[in-house]
C-alpha positions in Angstrom: 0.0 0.0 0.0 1.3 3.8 -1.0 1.8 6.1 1.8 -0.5 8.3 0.1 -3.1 5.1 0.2 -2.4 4.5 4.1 -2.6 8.2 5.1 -6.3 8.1 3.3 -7.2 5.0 5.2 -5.9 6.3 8.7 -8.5 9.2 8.3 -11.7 7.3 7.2 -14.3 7.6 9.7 -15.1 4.7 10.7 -16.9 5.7 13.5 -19.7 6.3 11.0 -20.5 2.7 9.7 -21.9 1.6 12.7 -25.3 2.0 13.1 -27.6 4.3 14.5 -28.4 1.9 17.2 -24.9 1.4 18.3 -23.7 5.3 17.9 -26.9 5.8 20.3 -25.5 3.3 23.5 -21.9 5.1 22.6 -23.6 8.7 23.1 -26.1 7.4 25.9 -22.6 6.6 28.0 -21.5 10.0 27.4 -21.8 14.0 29.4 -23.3 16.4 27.2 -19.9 17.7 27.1 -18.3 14.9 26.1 -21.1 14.1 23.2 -21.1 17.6 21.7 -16.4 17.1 21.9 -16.8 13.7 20.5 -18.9 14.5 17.4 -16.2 16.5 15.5 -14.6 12.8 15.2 -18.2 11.7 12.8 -20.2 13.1 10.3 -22.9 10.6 11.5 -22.3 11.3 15.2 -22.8 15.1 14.4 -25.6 14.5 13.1 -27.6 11.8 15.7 -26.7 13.9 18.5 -29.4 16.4 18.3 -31.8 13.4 18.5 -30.3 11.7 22.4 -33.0 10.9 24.5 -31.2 12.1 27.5 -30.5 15.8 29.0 -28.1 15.9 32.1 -26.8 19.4 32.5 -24.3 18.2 34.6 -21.9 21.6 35.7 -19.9 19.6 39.0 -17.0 21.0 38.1 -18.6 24.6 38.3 -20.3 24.2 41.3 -17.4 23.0 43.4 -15.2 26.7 41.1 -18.7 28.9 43.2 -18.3 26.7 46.5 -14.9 28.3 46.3 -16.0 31.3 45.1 -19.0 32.9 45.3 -17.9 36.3 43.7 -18.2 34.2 40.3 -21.9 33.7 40.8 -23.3 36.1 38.0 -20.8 35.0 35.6 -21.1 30.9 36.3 -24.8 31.5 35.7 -25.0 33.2 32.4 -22.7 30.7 31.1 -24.7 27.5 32.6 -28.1 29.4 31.0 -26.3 30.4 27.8 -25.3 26.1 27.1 -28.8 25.3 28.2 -30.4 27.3 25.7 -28.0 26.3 23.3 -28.4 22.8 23.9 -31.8 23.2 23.1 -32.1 25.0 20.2 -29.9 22.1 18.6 -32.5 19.5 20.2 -34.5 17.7 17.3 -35.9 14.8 18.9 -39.2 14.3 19.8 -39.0 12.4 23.2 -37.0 12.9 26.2 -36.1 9.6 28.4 -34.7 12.5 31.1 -34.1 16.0 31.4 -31.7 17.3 34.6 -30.7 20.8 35.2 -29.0 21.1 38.2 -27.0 24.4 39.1 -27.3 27.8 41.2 -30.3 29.0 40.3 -33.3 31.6 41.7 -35.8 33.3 40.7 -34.4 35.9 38.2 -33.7 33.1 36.2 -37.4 32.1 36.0 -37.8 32.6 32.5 -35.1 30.4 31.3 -36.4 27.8 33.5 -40.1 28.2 32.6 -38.8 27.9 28.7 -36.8 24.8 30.2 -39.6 23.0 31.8 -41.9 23.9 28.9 -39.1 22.3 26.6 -39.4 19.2 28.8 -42.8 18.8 28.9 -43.1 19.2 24.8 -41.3 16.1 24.9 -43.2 14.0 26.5 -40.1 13.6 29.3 -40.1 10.8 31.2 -37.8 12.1 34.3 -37.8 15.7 34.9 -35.2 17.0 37.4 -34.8 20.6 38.5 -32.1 21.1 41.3 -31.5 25.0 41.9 -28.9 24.6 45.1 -27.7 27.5 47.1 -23.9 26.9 46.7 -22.1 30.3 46.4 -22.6 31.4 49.9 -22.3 30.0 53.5 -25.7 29.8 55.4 -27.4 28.2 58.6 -29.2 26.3 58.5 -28.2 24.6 55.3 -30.7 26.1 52.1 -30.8 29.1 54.4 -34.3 30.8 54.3 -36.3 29.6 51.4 -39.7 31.5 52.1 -40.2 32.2 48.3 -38.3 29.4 46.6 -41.2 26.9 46.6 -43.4 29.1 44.7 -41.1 30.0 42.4 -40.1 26.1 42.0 -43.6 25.1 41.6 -45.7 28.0 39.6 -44.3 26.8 36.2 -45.4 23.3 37.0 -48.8 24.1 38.2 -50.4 23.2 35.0 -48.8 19.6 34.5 -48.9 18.3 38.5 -51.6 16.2 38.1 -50.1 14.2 35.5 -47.1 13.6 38.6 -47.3 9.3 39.8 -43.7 10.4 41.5 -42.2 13.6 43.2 -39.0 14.1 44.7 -38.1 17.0 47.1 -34.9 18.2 48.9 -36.5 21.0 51.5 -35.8 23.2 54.7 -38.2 22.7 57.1 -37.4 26.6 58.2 -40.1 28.8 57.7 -40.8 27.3 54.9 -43.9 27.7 53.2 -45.6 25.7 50.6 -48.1 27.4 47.5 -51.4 26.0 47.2 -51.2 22.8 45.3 -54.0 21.6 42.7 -54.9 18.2 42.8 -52.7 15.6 42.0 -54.6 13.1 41.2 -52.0 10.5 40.0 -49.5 10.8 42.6 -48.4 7.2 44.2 -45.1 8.1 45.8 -43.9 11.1 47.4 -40.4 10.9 48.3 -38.8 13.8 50.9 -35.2 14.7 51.7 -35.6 17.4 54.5 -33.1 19.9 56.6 -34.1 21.4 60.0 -33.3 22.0 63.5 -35.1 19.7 66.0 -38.3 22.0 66.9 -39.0 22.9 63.6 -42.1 21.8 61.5 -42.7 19.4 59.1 -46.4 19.9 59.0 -46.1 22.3 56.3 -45.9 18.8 53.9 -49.7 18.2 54.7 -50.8 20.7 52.3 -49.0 18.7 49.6 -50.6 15.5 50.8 -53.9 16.9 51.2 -54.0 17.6 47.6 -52.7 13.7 46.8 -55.6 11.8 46.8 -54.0 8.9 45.9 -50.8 8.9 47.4 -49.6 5.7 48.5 -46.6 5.6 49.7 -44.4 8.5 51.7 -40.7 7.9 51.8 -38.7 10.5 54.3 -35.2 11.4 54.6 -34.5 13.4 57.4 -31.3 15.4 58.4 -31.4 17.4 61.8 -29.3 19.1 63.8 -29.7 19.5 67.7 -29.6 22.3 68.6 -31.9 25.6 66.5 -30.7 29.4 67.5 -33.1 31.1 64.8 -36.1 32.7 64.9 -39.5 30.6 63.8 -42.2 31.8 62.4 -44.0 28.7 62.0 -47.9 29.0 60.7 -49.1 25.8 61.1 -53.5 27.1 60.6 -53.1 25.8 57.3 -52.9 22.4 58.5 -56.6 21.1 58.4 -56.6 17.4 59.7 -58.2 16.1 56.5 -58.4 12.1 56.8 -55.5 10.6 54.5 -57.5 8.1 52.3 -54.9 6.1 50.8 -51.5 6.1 52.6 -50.5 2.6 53.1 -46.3 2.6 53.3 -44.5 5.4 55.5 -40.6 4.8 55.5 -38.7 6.7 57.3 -34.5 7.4 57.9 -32.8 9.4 60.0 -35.5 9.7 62.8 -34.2 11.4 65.8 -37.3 11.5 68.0 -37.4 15.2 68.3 -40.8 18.0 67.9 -39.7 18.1 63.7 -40.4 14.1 63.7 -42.7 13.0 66.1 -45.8 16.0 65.7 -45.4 15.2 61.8 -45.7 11.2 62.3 -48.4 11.6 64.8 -50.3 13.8 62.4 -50.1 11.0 60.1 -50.9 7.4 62.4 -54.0 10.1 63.7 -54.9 10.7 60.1 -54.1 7.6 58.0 -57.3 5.7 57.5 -55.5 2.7 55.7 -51.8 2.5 57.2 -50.3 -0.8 56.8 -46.8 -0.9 57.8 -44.2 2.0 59.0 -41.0 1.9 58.6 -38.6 4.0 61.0 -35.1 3.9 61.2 -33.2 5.6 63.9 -29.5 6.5 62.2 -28.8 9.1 60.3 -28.9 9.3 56.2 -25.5 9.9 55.8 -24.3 6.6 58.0 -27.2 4.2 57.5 -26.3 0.9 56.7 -22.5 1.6 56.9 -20.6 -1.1 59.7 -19.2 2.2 61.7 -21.9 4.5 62.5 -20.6 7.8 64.3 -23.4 7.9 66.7 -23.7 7.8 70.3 -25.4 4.4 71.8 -27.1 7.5 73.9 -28.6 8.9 70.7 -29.6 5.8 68.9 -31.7 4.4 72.2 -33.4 8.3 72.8 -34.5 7.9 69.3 -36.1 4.6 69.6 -37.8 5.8 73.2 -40.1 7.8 71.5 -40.1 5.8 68.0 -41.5 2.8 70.7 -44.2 5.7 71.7 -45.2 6.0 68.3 -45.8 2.8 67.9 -48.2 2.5 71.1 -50.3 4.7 69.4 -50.7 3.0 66.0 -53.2 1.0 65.0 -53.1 -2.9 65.3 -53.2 -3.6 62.2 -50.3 -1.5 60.8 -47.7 -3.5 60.8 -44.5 -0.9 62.7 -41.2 -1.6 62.2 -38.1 0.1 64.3 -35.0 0.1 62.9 
């Protein structure tokens, strides 16, 4: 073979004569980053790109730069908005498998995020996450006050909620407030991570579950601190001890047997109508199920005092486990 010949051969794209279904699993494995870098290799990949199923705006790297630096907030977020929209604008496919936008977001960036979730919903998406974490600045307690933020989460999704079977949320329970909700009639699983000091509420959920008709399962997360130095300004007359018709499965980690815990699962033995089994475990998210758990024995055995309480006051027939 001619040098000319091999130098001819070493540049075919090869790449491109495997088929669409193959280049597809090759971009699926891929970072948005790393898909839109790689397709300068293929004519073929260039063009099947635009169609992936999959939309992870995943900006790690950027995060942990604001984490460090919270002067470069402004900045950071006109350039994670700027690839979004650009992202999107190349977009040609007609479904979405899942759509992620995770990044230091508030509300003067509710247009783009409107257009975002409006994007997502066109395409008939199958998982829709929208993380806006506070990472640019220190607060206390962790999320620091988030009065406004679940309005502002939830207004643009107002119109497709009742269309949710599963919702996932990561909340403060200080002063936090919750919009009015309309009626999800298809949700079956409500799954809650939540921050707060021990004597804060977690009654503010009940609005959400008033308006689930159907829920059936609640899984909790909790994370608290001991001791709370702030001022409350809890408002807990919007909690109107509606029976909850079709709870069956409460699981719950990181119980710690203080006021945030124990009002909120006594609202709900008092108000299940159809409990069958509660699920409580005692250690904390972060060490559950690890062999070293960094816990007193003090701690652990407080918590299960009053998880035992709980359980005199369920019903016989819900099964109570204590964990």
């Amino acid at each position: 073979m001619e040098k000319g010949d091999q130098g001819k051969e070493d540049s075919k794209d090869r790449i491109s004569e495997l088929t669409d279904e193959i280049l597809f699993i090759i971009l699926s494995f891929l970072t948005l980053k790393e898909a839109a870098n790689i397709c300068f290799l293929s004519r073929r990949l260039k063009i099947l790109w635009p169609h992936i199923v999959a939309l992870n705006f995943d900006a790690s790297n950027t995060l942990g730069e604001l984490r460090r630096n919270g002067r470069l907030r402004k900045k950071k977020r006109t350039w994670y908005i700027n690839w979004v929209n650009h992202v999107l604008e190349s977009h040609k496919g007609s479904t979405l498998n899942e759509f992620r936008v995770c990044f230091d977001l508030d509300w003067t960036c509710r247009h783009d995020i409107d257009s975002w979730f409006c994007f997502a919903i066109s395409k008939r998406v199958r998982k829709l996450e929208l993380d806006f974490e506070e990472v640019a600045e220190e607060t206390w307690p962790p999320g620091g006050n988030l009065d406004d933020e679940p309005a502002f989460a939830f207004c643009p999704l107002s119109g497709y909620l009742c269309q949710l079977k599963s919702l996932t949320l990561e909340m403060s329970a200080y002063n936090m407030t919750f919009p009015n909700f309309p009626e999800l009639t298809n949700l079956r699983h409500l799954a809650v991570s939540a921050y707060g000091g021990y004597d804060d509420d977690l009654l503010v959920l009940t609005s959400l579950i008033d308006a689930s008709p159907s829920l059936n399962k609640l899984s909790l997360e909790l994370n608290i601190w001991r001791s709370s130095t702030y001022n409350h300004a809890h408002n807990t007359s919007n909690v109107t001890g509606k029976p909850i018709p079709s709870l069956k499965v409460v699981e719950v980690i990181g119980f710690r047997g203080f006021k945030i815990d124990v009002d909120f699962l006594a609202y709900l033995l008092e108000h299940g109508k159809v409990m069958e089994k509660i699920t409580i475990n005692c250690c904390h998210p972060s060490w559950a199920g690890q062999i070293l758990e960094f816990e007193t024995i003090k701690e652990r055995e407080r918590a299960r005092k009053h998880a035992v309480q709980l359980k005199s006051k369920s019903p016989s027939t819900t099964e109570f486990v204590i964990i």
